[in-house]
C-alpha positions as a Markdown table, in Angstrom:
| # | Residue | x | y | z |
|---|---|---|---|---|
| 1 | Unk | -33.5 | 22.3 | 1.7 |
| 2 | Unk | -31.0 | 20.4 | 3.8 |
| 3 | Unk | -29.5 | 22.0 | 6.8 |
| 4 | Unk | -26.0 | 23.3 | 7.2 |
| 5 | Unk | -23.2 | 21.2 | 6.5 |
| 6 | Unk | -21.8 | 19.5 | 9.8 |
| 7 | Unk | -18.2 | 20.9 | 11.4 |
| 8 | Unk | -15.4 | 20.9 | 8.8 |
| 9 | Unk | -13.2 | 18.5 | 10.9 |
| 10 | Unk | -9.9 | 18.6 | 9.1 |
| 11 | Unk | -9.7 | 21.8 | 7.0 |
| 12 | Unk | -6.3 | 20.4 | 5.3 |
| 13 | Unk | -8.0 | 17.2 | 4.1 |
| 14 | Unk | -4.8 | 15.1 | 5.4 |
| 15 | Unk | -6.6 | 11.7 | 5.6 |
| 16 | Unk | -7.8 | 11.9 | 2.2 |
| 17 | Unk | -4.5 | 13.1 | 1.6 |
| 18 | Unk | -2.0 | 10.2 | 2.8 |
| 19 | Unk | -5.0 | 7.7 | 1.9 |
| 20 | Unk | -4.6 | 8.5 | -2.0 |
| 21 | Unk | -0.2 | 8.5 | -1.3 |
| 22 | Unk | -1.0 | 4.6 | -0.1 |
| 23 | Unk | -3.0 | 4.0 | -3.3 |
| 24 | Unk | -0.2 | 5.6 | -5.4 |
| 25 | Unk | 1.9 | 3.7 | -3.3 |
| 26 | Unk | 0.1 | 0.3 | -4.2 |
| 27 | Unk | 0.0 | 1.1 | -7.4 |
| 28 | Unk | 3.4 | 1.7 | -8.1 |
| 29 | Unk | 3.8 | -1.9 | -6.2 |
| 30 | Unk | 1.8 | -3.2 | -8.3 |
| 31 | Unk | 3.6 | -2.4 | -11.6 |
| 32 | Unk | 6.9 | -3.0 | -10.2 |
| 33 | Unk | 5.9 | -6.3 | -9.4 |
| 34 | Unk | 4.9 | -7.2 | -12.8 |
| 35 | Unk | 7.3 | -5.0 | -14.2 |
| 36 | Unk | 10.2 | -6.8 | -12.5 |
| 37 | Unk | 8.7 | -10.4 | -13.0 |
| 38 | Unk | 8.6 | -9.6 | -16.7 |
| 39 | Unk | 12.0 | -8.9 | -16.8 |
| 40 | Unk | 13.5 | -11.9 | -14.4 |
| 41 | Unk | 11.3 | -14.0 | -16.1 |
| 42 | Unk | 13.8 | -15.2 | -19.3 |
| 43 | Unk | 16.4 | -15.7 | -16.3 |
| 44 | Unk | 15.0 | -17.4 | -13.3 |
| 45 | Unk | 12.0 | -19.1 | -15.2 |
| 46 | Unk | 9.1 | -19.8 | -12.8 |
| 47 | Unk | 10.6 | -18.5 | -10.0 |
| 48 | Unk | 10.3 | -14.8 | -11.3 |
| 49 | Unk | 6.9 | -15.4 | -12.1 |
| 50 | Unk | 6.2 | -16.3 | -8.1 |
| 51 | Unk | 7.8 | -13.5 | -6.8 |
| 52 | Unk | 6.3 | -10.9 | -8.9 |
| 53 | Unk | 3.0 | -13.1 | -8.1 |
| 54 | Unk | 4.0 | -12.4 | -4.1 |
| 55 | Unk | 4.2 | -9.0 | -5.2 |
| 56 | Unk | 1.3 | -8.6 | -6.2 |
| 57 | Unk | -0.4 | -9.8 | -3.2 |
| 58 | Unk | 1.6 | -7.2 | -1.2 |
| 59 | Unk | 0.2 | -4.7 | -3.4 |
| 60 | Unk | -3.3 | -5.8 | -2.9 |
| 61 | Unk | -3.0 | -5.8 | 0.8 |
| 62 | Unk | -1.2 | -2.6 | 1.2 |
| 63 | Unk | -4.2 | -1.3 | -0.9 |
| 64 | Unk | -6.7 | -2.9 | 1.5 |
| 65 | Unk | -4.9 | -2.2 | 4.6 |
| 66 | Unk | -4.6 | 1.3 | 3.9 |
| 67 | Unk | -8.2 | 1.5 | 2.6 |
| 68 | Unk | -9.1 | 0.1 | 6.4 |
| 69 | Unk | -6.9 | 2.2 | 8.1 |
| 70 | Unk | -8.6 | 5.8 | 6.4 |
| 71 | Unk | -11.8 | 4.5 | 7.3 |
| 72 | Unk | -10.8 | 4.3 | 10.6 |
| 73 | Unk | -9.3 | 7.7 | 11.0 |
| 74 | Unk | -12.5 | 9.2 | 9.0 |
| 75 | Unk | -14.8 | 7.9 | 11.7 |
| 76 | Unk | -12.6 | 8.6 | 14.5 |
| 77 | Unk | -12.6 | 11.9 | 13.4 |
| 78 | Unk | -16.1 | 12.3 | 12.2 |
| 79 | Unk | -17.4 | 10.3 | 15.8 |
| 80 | Unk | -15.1 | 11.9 | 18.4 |
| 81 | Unk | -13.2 | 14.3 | 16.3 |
| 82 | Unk | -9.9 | 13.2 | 17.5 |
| 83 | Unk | -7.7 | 9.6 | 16.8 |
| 84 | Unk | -8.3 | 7.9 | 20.1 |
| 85 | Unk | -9.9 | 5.2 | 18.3 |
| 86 | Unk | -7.2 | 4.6 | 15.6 |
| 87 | Unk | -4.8 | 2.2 | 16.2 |
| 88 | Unk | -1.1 | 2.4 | 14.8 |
| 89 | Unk | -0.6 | 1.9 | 11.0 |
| 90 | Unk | 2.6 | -0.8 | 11.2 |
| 91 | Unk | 0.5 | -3.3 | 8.9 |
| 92 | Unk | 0.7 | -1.4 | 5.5 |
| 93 | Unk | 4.4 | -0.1 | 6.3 |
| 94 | Unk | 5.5 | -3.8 | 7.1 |
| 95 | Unk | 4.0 | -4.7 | 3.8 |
| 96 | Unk | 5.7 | -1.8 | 1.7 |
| 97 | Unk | 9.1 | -3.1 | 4.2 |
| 98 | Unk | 8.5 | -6.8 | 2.9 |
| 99 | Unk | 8.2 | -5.7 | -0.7 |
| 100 | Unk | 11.4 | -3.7 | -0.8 |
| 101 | Unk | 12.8 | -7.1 | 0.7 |
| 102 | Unk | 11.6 | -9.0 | -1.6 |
| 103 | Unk | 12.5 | -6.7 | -4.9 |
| 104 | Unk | 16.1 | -6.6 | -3.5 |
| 105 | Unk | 16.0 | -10.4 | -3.2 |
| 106 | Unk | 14.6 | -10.6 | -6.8 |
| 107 | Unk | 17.5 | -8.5 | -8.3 |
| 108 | Unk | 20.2 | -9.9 | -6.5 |
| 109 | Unk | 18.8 | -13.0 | -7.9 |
| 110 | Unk | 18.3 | -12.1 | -11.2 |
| 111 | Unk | 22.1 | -10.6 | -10.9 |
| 112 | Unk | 23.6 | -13.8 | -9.7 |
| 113 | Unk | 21.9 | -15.4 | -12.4 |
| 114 | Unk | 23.2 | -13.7 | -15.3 |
């Protein structure tokens, strides 16, 4: 029989918490990028097809960022049970900031076009 389970070191689970609201969050990327490319597609031809392309790359590394960034807060928390090693989390919100850009861009586009 194993031993006791170590200290419970976040009783509220947050970190598994906002890590599975950045994979919802990717997600939902994800789809409106195809989603939206789909749709400007008949107007703006290839170009649609790019941006929901760059879309989905900003998906993908939202996913991985955030993936690398609740690993990090896990073994902060599990090594020193504080943050002191965890740096700040800017990558994945300029990502979600440069895909709002870039939808915005896409429908003005597919406005102007039409």
């Amino acid at each position: 029989m194993s031993g006791p389970p170590g200290p419970v070191f976040d009783d509220g689970l947050q970190a598994e918490r906002t890590a599975l609201a950045w994979r919802r969050t990717a997600l939902a990327m994800a789809v409106g990028a195809v989603v939206g490319g789909r749709l400007a597609a008949p107007a703006l031809g290839l170009a649609a097809l790019v941006v929901a392309g760059i879309g989905l790359a900003q998906a993908v590394a939202v996913a991985e960022l955030s993936w690398r960034r609740y690993r990090s807060v896990h073994r902060s928390l599990s090594g020193h049970g504080d943050l002191t090693g965890v740096r700040a989390a800017g990558l994945p919100i300029a990502a979600l900031a440069c895909s709002g850009v870039l939808v915005g861009l896409l429908a003005l586009a597919f406005v102007l076009a039409g």
